[in-house]
N, C-alpha and C positions, 0 to 999 in steps of 0.2 A: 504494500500500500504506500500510497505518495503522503509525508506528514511535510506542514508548512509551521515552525514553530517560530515563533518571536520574542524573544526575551531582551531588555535593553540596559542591562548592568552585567557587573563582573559577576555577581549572585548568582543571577541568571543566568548568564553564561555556564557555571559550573552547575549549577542544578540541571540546563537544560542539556550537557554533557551525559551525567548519571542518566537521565532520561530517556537518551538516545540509546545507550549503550543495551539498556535494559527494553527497550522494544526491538533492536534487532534479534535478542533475545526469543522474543515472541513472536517479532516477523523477518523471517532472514531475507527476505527482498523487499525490506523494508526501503524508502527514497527518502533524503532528507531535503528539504531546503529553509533556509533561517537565515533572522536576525540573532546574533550573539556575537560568538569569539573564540578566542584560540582555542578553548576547551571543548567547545563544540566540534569545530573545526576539524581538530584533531580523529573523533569517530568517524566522520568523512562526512560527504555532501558537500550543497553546494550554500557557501556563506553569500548573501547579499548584500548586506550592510552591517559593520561592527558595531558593538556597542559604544566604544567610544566616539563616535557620531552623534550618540543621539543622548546622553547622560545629562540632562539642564537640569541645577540643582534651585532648586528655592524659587517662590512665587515672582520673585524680578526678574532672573534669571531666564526663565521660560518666559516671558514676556519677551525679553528680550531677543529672543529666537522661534518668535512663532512663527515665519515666515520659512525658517527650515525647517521647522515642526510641520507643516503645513504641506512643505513639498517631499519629506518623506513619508506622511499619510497617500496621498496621490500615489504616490510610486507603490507605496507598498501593495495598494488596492488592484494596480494595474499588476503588478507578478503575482498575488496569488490566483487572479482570475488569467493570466496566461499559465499560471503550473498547474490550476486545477485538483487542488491536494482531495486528497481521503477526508482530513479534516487539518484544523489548524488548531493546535494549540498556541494557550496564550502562558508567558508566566512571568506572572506580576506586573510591572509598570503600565500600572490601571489607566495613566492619562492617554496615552498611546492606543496601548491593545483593545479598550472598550469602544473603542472610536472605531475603530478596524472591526470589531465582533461586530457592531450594529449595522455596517454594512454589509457583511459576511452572511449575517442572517435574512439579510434581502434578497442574497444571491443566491440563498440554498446552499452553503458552507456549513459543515458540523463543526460546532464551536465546542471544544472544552481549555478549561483554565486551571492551569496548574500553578499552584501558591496562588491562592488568592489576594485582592488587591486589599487594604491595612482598611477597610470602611468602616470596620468598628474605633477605629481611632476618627475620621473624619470624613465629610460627603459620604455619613450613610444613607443621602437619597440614591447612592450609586447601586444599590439593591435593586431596584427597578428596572434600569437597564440591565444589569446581570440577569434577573427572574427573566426577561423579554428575548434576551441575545444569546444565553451561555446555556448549552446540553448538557454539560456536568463539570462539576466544579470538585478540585481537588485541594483539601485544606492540610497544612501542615503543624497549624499549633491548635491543641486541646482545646481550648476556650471556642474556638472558632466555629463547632460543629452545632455547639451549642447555642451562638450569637445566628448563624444561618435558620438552624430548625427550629430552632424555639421563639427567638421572637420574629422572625420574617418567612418561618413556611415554608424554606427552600432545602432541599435535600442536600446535604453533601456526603464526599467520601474522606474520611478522619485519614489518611495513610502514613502518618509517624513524619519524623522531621529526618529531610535527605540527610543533613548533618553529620548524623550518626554513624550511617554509612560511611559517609567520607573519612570520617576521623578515625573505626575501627579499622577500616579496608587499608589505610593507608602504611605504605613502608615504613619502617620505623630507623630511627635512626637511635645509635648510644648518644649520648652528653660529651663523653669525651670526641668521637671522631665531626659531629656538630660543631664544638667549640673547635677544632685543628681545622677543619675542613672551611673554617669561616675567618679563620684567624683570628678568633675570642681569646680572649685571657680567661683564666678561673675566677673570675669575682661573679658576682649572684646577677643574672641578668633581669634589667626589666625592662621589656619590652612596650613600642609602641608604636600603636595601632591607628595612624590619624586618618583613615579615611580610604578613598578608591579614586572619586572626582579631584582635580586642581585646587578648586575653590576650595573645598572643606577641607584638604591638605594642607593651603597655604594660612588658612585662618587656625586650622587648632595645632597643628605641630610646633609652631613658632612657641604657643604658650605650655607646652609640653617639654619643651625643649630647657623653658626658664627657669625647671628647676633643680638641672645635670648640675653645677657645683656644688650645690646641696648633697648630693650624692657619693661621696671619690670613691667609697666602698664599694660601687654598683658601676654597673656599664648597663649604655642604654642601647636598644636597640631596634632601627627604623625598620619595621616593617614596610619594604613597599610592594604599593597595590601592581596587578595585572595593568599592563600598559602605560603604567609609569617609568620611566626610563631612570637611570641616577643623575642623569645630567639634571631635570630636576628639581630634586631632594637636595644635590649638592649646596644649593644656597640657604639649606637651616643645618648643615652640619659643621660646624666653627670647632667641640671640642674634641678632645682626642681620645676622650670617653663614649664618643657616640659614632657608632656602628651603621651601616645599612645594608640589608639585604632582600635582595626581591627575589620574589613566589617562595618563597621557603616561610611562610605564615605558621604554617601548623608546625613544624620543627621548630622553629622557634621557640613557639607557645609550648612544645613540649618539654621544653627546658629553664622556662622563664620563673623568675620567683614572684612577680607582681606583673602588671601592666596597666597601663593607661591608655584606654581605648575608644573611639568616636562613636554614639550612637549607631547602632544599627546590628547587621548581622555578626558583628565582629564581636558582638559583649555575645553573645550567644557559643559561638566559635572558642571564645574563652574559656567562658563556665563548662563546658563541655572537656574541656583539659584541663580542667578543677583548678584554675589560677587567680589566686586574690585580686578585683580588679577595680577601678576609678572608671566609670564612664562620662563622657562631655560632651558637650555639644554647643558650637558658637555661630551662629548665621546670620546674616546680615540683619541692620536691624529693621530694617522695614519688613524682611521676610519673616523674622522673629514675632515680630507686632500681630502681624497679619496672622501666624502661626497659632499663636498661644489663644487669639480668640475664637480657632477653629476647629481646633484640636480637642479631640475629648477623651482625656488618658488621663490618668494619676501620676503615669512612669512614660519615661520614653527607651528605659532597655527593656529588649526581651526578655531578658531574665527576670527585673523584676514585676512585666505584665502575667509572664505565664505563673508566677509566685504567686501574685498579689499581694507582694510586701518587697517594703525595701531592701532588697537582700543584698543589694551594692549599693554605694553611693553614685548619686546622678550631678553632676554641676554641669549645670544650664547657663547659657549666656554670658549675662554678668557676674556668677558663681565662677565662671570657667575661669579663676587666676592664679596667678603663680603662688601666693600665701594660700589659699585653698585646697588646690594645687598638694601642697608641701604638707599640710596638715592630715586629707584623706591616705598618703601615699606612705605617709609615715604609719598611719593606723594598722595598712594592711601587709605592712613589712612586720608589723609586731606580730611575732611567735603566737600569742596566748589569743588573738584576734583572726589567727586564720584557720583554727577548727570549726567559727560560723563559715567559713565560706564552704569548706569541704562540706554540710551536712544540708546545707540549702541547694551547693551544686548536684547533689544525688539526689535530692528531692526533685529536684529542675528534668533529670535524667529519666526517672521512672515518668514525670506524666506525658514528657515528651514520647513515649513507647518504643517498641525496641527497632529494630534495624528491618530496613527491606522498604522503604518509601517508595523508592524509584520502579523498584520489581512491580511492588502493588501497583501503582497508577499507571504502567505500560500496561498491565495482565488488564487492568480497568476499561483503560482507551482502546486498545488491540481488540477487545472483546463484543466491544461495545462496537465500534465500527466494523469489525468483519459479521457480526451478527444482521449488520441494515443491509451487507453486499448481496 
Protein backbone atom coordinates (compact mmCIF):
# COMPACT_ATOMS: atom_id res chain seq x y z
CA UNK A 1 0.00 0.00 0.00
CA UNK A 2 1.07 3.70 -0.85
CA UNK A 3 1.37 5.80 2.95
CA UNK A 4 1.78 9.72 2.53
CA UNK A 5 2.99 10.80 6.17
CA UNK A 6 3.77 14.26 7.35
CA UNK A 7 5.35 15.17 10.24
CA UNK A 8 7.03 18.68 10.75
CA UNK A 9 9.75 18.54 13.69
CA UNK A 10 12.66 16.45 14.63
CA UNK A 11 9.88 14.51 17.10
CA UNK A 12 8.23 13.78 14.32
CA UNK A 13 10.78 12.92 12.30
CA UNK A 14 11.95 10.14 14.78
CA UNK A 15 8.50 8.81 15.62
CA UNK A 16 7.59 8.90 12.02
CA UNK A 17 10.92 6.62 11.41
CA UNK A 18 9.63 3.89 14.22
CA UNK A 19 6.41 4.07 12.27
CA UNK A 20 7.61 3.29 9.12
CA UNK A 21 9.87 0.68 10.03
CA UNK A 22 7.02 -1.14 11.86
CA UNK A 23 4.44 -1.11 8.97
CA UNK A 24 6.94 -2.44 6.47
CA UNK A 25 6.78 -4.80 9.08
CA UNK A 26 3.09 -5.53 8.32
CA UNK A 27 3.32 -4.44 4.79
CA UNK A 28 6.51 -5.54 2.88
CA UNK A 29 5.48 -3.54 -0.20
CA UNK A 30 4.63 -1.04 1.71
CA UNK A 31 5.45 2.82 -0.40
CA UNK A 32 6.57 5.66 1.58
CA UNK A 33 6.28 9.35 0.71
CA UNK A 34 6.65 12.22 3.58
CA UNK A 35 7.34 15.24 5.16
CA UNK A 36 10.16 14.69 7.86
CA UNK A 37 13.81 13.98 7.81
CA UNK A 38 16.85 12.06 8.10
CA UNK A 39 15.40 9.50 10.39
CA UNK A 40 12.70 8.99 8.03
CA UNK A 41 14.73 9.04 5.26
CA UNK A 42 16.88 6.69 6.33
CA UNK A 43 13.91 3.59 6.04
CA UNK A 44 13.67 4.75 2.58
CA UNK A 45 11.14 6.48 0.24
CA UNK A 46 10.73 9.38 -1.03
CA UNK A 47 11.29 12.65 1.34
CA UNK A 48 9.43 15.99 -0.16
CA UNK A 49 10.19 18.59 2.12
CA UNK A 50 12.28 18.49 5.51
CA UNK A 51 11.33 19.49 8.49
CA UNK A 52 13.53 22.07 8.87
CA UNK A 53 11.58 24.14 6.21
CA UNK A 54 8.62 24.23 7.99
CA UNK A 55 9.54 24.56 12.14
CA UNK A 56 7.86 28.47 12.98
CA UNK A 57 8.04 28.79 16.52
CA UNK A 58 5.70 31.07 18.53
CA UNK A 59 2.60 33.02 17.49
CA UNK A 60 4.85 36.16 15.64
CA UNK A 61 6.95 33.86 14.29
CA UNK A 62 4.28 32.06 12.19
CA UNK A 63 2.81 35.35 11.33
CA UNK A 64 5.72 36.10 10.16
CA UNK A 65 5.95 33.27 7.55
CA UNK A 66 2.47 32.75 6.49
CA UNK A 67 3.18 33.38 3.12
CA UNK A 68 5.59 30.06 3.11
CA UNK A 69 3.12 28.41 5.22
CA UNK A 70 0.66 29.18 2.64
CA UNK A 71 2.69 27.82 -0.27
CA UNK A 72 3.75 24.61 1.34
CA UNK A 73 -0.09 23.86 2.03
CA UNK A 74 -0.75 24.29 -1.81
CA UNK A 75 2.05 22.13 -2.69
CA UNK A 76 1.59 19.67 -0.26
CA UNK A 77 -2.23 19.36 -1.55
CA UNK A 78 -1.06 19.07 -5.17
CA UNK A 79 1.56 15.79 -4.32
CA UNK A 80 -0.76 13.99 -2.35
CA UNK A 81 -3.42 14.04 -4.98
CA UNK A 82 -0.73 13.31 -7.77
CA UNK A 83 0.71 10.20 -5.24
CA UNK A 84 -2.75 9.07 -4.58
CA UNK A 85 -1.77 7.23 -1.11
CA UNK A 86 -3.74 4.36 0.61
CA UNK A 87 -4.08 6.80 3.25
CA UNK A 88 -2.18 9.71 4.87
CA UNK A 89 -1.11 9.82 8.04
CA UNK A 90 -0.72 12.92 10.19
CA UNK A 91 1.60 13.32 13.40
CA UNK A 92 1.31 16.05 15.39
CA UNK A 93 1.90 19.73 14.04
CA UNK A 94 -1.90 20.28 14.24
CA UNK A 95 -1.49 23.87 12.53
CA UNK A 96 -0.21 22.23 9.31
CA UNK A 97 -1.75 18.71 9.07
CA UNK A 98 -5.46 19.73 10.18
CA UNK A 99 -5.57 22.17 7.32
CA UNK A 100 -4.34 19.39 4.92
CA UNK A 101 -6.88 16.58 6.65
CA UNK A 102 -9.97 18.86 5.96
CA UNK A 103 -9.07 18.97 2.46
CA UNK A 104 -8.17 15.33 2.21
CA UNK A 105 -11.55 14.50 3.53
CA UNK A 106 -13.04 16.28 0.56
CA UNK A 107 -11.11 14.37 -1.79
CA UNK A 108 -11.98 10.98 -0.28
CA UNK A 109 -8.30 10.45 1.53
CA UNK A 110 -8.29 8.12 4.77
CA UNK A 111 -7.04 10.20 7.32
CA UNK A 112 -5.47 8.86 10.54
CA UNK A 113 -3.21 10.82 13.07
CA UNK A 114 -0.62 9.62 14.87
CA UNK A 115 0.34 11.63 18.28
CA UNK A 116 -2.33 13.71 18.51
CA UNK A 117 -2.23 17.54 18.34
CA UNK A 118 -1.75 19.17 22.46
CA UNK A 119 -5.87 20.52 22.23
CA UNK A 120 -6.30 19.65 25.72
CA UNK A 121 -3.73 22.31 26.49
CA UNK A 122 -5.37 24.89 23.94
CA UNK A 123 -7.93 25.44 20.74
CA UNK A 124 -9.81 22.74 22.06
CA UNK A 125 -12.44 23.95 19.54
CA UNK A 126 -9.93 21.93 17.21
CA UNK A 127 -12.06 18.63 18.21
CA UNK A 128 -14.48 19.58 15.77
CA UNK A 129 -12.47 19.54 12.91
CA UNK A 130 -10.72 16.34 14.18
CA UNK A 131 -14.42 14.52 14.87
CA UNK A 132 -15.23 15.86 10.83
CA UNK A 133 -11.67 15.02 9.04
CA UNK A 134 -9.74 12.25 11.10
CA UNK A 135 -10.70 8.16 10.69
CA UNK A 136 -8.60 7.26 13.79
CA UNK A 137 -6.66 8.83 16.00
CA UNK A 138 -3.61 7.43 17.73
CA UNK A 139 -2.95 8.98 21.24
CA UNK A 140 0.39 8.46 23.10
CA UNK A 141 -0.11 9.87 26.75
CA UNK A 142 -2.75 8.22 29.34
CA UNK A 143 -4.75 11.30 30.06
CA UNK A 144 -5.57 11.67 26.51
CA UNK A 145 -7.88 8.68 25.85
CA UNK A 146 -9.77 9.98 28.59
CA UNK A 147 -9.87 13.85 27.48
CA UNK A 148 -11.10 12.36 23.72
CA UNK A 149 -13.85 9.77 25.11
CA UNK A 150 -15.12 11.03 27.97
CA UNK A 151 -15.63 14.56 27.50
CA UNK A 152 -15.84 14.80 23.54
CA UNK A 153 -17.39 11.32 22.22
CA UNK A 154 -14.59 10.56 20.03
CA UNK A 155 -12.90 7.01 20.16
CA UNK A 156 -9.27 6.76 20.37
CA UNK A 157 -6.55 4.08 20.31
CA UNK A 158 -4.24 4.52 23.81
CA UNK A 159 -1.00 2.76 22.05
CA UNK A 160 1.83 3.57 24.86
CA UNK A 161 4.57 6.25 24.20
CA UNK A 162 7.16 5.51 21.17
CA UNK A 163 9.70 6.80 23.73
CA UNK A 164 10.13 3.75 25.26
CA UNK A 165 10.98 1.91 22.59
CA UNK A 166 13.46 4.03 21.47
CA UNK A 167 15.29 4.28 24.68
CA UNK A 168 15.18 0.39 25.56
CA UNK A 169 15.97 -0.72 21.74
CA UNK A 170 18.75 1.53 21.78
CA UNK A 171 22.69 0.56 21.66
CA UNK A 172 24.07 1.15 24.76
CA UNK A 173 27.15 2.46 25.23
CA UNK A 174 29.66 2.08 28.86
CA UNK A 175 30.58 5.75 30.64
CA UNK A 176 33.99 5.09 30.23
CA UNK A 177 34.22 4.52 26.32
CA UNK A 178 31.27 7.79 26.19
CA UNK A 179 33.45 9.97 28.18
CA UNK A 180 37.14 8.79 25.74
CA UNK A 181 35.16 8.40 22.62
CA UNK A 182 33.88 12.20 23.21
CA UNK A 183 36.97 13.54 24.82
CA UNK A 184 35.20 14.04 28.57
CA UNK A 185 37.03 14.32 31.55
CA UNK A 186 35.70 12.35 34.65
CA UNK A 187 33.82 15.09 36.45
CA UNK A 188 29.95 14.46 36.83
CA UNK A 189 28.27 15.70 33.68
CA UNK A 190 25.33 17.98 33.35
CA UNK A 191 23.84 18.19 30.51
CA UNK A 192 21.82 20.46 28.35
CA UNK A 193 19.11 20.38 26.47
CA UNK A 194 18.03 23.80 24.86
CA UNK A 195 15.84 23.06 22.25
CA UNK A 196 15.72 21.77 18.36
CA UNK A 197 14.47 25.21 16.46
CA UNK A 198 17.36 28.46 16.40
CA UNK A 199 15.17 30.73 18.09
CA UNK A 200 14.44 28.74 21.22
CA UNK A 201 18.28 27.70 21.19
CA UNK A 202 19.41 31.12 20.87
CA UNK A 203 17.15 32.42 23.77
CA UNK A 204 17.46 29.67 26.40
CA UNK A 205 21.11 28.36 26.01
CA UNK A 206 22.76 31.70 26.56
CA UNK A 207 20.86 31.68 30.10
CA UNK A 208 21.88 28.16 30.78
CA UNK A 209 25.20 28.72 29.91
CA UNK A 210 25.24 31.62 32.84
CA UNK A 211 25.64 29.40 35.25
CA UNK A 212 29.10 27.15 34.04
CA UNK A 213 31.51 29.14 36.66
CA UNK A 214 29.29 28.24 39.31
CA UNK A 215 30.17 24.97 38.56
CA UNK A 216 34.24 23.94 38.15
CA UNK A 217 33.31 20.54 39.67
CA UNK A 218 30.92 19.72 36.65
CA UNK A 219 31.32 19.98 32.94
CA UNK A 220 28.52 20.92 30.82
CA UNK A 221 27.37 19.53 28.06
CA UNK A 222 25.45 20.80 24.73
CA UNK A 223 23.36 18.72 23.43
CA UNK A 224 22.70 19.48 19.82
CA UNK A 225 19.41 19.09 18.03
CA UNK A 226 19.10 17.06 14.53
CA UNK A 227 20.03 19.67 11.86
CA UNK A 228 21.97 21.96 13.94
CA UNK A 229 25.39 22.13 12.79
CA UNK A 230 28.39 23.33 15.47
CA UNK A 231 29.10 26.05 13.54
CA UNK A 232 26.00 27.34 15.22
CA UNK A 233 26.30 26.49 18.96
CA UNK A 234 29.82 27.64 18.45
CA UNK A 235 28.96 31.34 19.42
CA UNK A 236 27.55 30.40 23.29
CA UNK A 237 30.47 28.12 23.89
CA UNK A 238 33.40 30.65 25.41
CA UNK A 239 34.21 28.11 28.53
CA UNK A 240 36.57 25.36 28.42
CA UNK A 241 34.04 23.43 30.69
CA UNK A 242 31.49 23.39 28.14
CA UNK A 243 31.23 20.42 25.69
CA UNK A 244 29.13 19.92 22.40
CA UNK A 245 27.95 17.12 20.85
CA UNK A 246 25.33 16.33 18.25
CA UNK A 247 22.76 13.29 17.93
CA UNK A 248 24.25 11.59 20.74
CA UNK A 249 21.08 12.98 23.13
CA UNK A 250 20.26 9.77 24.75
CA UNK A 251 24.17 8.72 25.52
CA UNK A 252 24.48 11.54 26.97
CA UNK A 253 21.53 11.56 29.01
CA UNK A 254 22.62 8.01 29.90
CA UNK A 255 25.52 9.33 31.76
CA UNK A 256 24.48 12.65 32.84
CA UNK A 257 24.18 13.59 36.65
CA UNK A 258 21.58 16.49 36.20
CA UNK A 259 20.23 18.45 33.35
CA UNK A 260 18.71 21.53 32.39
CA UNK A 261 16.22 21.12 29.77
CA UNK A 262 13.70 23.40 27.28
CA UNK A 263 10.01 22.41 27.59
CA UNK A 264 9.00 19.82 25.41
CA UNK A 265 9.75 16.34 24.45
CA UNK A 266 13.05 16.58 25.93
CA UNK A 267 11.87 16.73 29.95
CA UNK A 268 10.04 13.41 28.89
CA UNK A 269 13.35 11.97 27.17
CA UNK A 270 14.99 12.74 30.44
CA UNK A 271 12.60 11.33 33.13
CA UNK A 272 12.77 8.21 31.08
CA UNK A 273 16.69 7.94 31.84
CA UNK A 274 15.66 8.64 35.49
CA UNK A 275 17.91 12.03 35.43
CA UNK A 276 17.29 14.98 38.00
CA UNK A 277 16.11 17.76 35.85
CA UNK A 278 15.21 21.88 35.77
CA UNK A 279 12.94 22.51 32.87
CA UNK A 280 12.44 26.31 31.08
CA UNK A 281 11.16 27.89 28.95
CA UNK A 282 11.76 31.66 27.55
CA UNK A 283 9.79 33.10 24.26
CA UNK A 284 9.23 36.19 23.02
CA UNK A 285 7.29 38.37 24.99
CA UNK A 286 4.47 39.11 22.96
CA UNK A 287 4.29 35.39 22.07
CA UNK A 288 4.50 34.71 25.95
CA UNK A 289 1.50 37.25 26.47
CA UNK A 290 -0.44 35.93 23.91
CA UNK A 291 0.53 32.38 25.24
CA UNK A 292 -0.29 32.26 28.90
CA UNK A 293 -3.82 33.77 28.12
CA UNK A 294 -4.58 30.79 25.81
CA UNK A 295 -3.08 28.01 27.24
CA UNK A 296 -4.97 25.95 29.67
CA UNK A 297 -2.40 23.76 31.77
CA UNK A 298 -1.16 23.91 35.30
CA UNK A 299 2.50 22.58 33.97
CA UNK A 300 4.12 22.96 30.74
CA UNK A 301 6.49 19.56 31.13
CA UNK A 302 5.34 16.32 30.31
CA UNK A 303 6.37 14.80 33.00
CA UNK A 304 4.68 16.96 35.35
CA UNK A 305 1.19 16.87 33.11
CA UNK A 306 1.17 13.04 32.95
CA UNK A 307 1.93 13.24 37.00
CA UNK A 308 -0.26 15.89 37.90
CA UNK A 309 2.06 17.26 40.25
CA UNK A 310 5.08 19.06 40.38
CA UNK A 311 7.52 16.54 40.04
CA UNK A 312 10.31 18.81 38.44
CA UNK A 313 10.78 22.28 38.75
CA UNK A 314 9.27 24.42 35.70
CA UNK A 315 10.88 28.26 35.28
CA UNK A 316 9.00 30.01 32.91
CA UNK A 317 9.81 33.26 31.26
CA UNK A 318 10.86 35.76 33.71
CA UNK A 319 11.66 32.66 36.39
CA UNK A 320 14.04 31.55 33.59
CA UNK A 321 17.52 33.32 35.31
CA UNK A 322 20.74 32.60 36.10
CA UNK A 323 20.04 33.18 40.23
CA UNK A 324 17.03 30.77 39.80
CA UNK A 325 18.85 29.05 37.58
CA UNK A 326 21.66 28.33 40.35
CA UNK A 327 19.23 27.80 43.20
CA UNK A 328 16.87 24.70 41.31
CA UNK A 329 20.35 23.17 39.81
CA UNK A 330 21.85 23.14 43.16
CA UNK A 331 18.64 21.26 44.64
CA UNK A 332 18.82 18.56 42.32
CA UNK A 333 22.71 17.98 42.51
CA UNK A 334 21.81 17.38 46.27
CA UNK A 335 22.40 13.59 47.06
CA UNK A 336 19.32 13.33 49.62
CA UNK A 337 16.83 15.28 46.92
CA UNK A 338 17.36 12.81 44.06
CA UNK A 339 15.49 9.73 45.47
CA UNK A 340 12.12 12.01 44.73
CA UNK A 341 13.06 12.18 41.26
CA UNK A 342 13.88 8.38 40.97
CA UNK A 343 10.27 7.37 42.54
CA UNK A 344 8.20 9.85 40.52
CA UNK A 345 10.21 8.88 37.35
CA UNK A 346 8.93 5.07 37.72
CA UNK A 347 5.63 6.28 38.52
CA UNK A 348 5.85 8.48 35.01
CA UNK A 349 7.08 4.87 33.50
CA UNK A 350 4.29 2.59 34.53
CA UNK A 351 1.30 4.92 33.28
CA UNK A 352 3.18 5.61 30.23
CA UNK A 353 2.62 1.53 29.41
CA UNK A 354 5.08 -0.76 28.25
CA UNK A 355 6.91 -0.82 24.91
CA UNK A 356 5.49 -1.61 21.35
CA UNK A 357 3.62 1.99 20.28
CA UNK A 358 4.84 1.95 16.91
CA UNK A 359 4.12 -2.07 16.21
CA UNK A 360 0.52 -1.33 17.79
CA UNK A 361 -0.41 1.71 15.41
CA UNK A 362 1.04 0.06 12.15
CA UNK A 363 -0.82 -3.46 13.10
CA UNK A 364 -3.92 -0.58 13.76
CA UNK A 365 -3.40 1.41 10.26
CA UNK A 366 -2.26 -1.79 8.17
CA UNK A 367 -5.46 -3.28 9.37
CA UNK A 368 -7.74 -1.00 9.04
CA UNK A 369 -6.96 0.15 5.46
CA UNK A 370 -6.26 -3.37 3.84
CA UNK A 371 -9.73 -4.27 5.47
CA UNK A 372 -11.69 -1.10 3.15
CA UNK A 373 -9.36 -2.69 0.00
Amino acid sequence: MKYYIISGEASGDLHGANLMKALLVQDVNAEFRFWGGDLMQKVGGTLVKHYKELAFMGFVEVLQNLRTITRNLSYCKKDIAAYAPDVIIYIDYPGFNLRIAKWARQEGFKNHYYISPQIWAWKENRIKSIKRDIDAMYVILPFEKEFYEKKHQFPVHFVGHPLIDEISDRLQVTEYQFRTDNGLSDKPIIALLPGSRKQEITKMLSVMLSVVDHYKKYQFVIAGAPGQDYAFYSQFIKKSNVHFLSNKTYDLLSVSNAALVTSGTATLETALFKVPQVVAYKGSWISYQIGKRVVNLKYISLVNLILDKEAVTELIQGDFNTMRLRKELDLILDTKERAKFFMNYYELEKKLGGKGASEATAHLIFNSINTLK
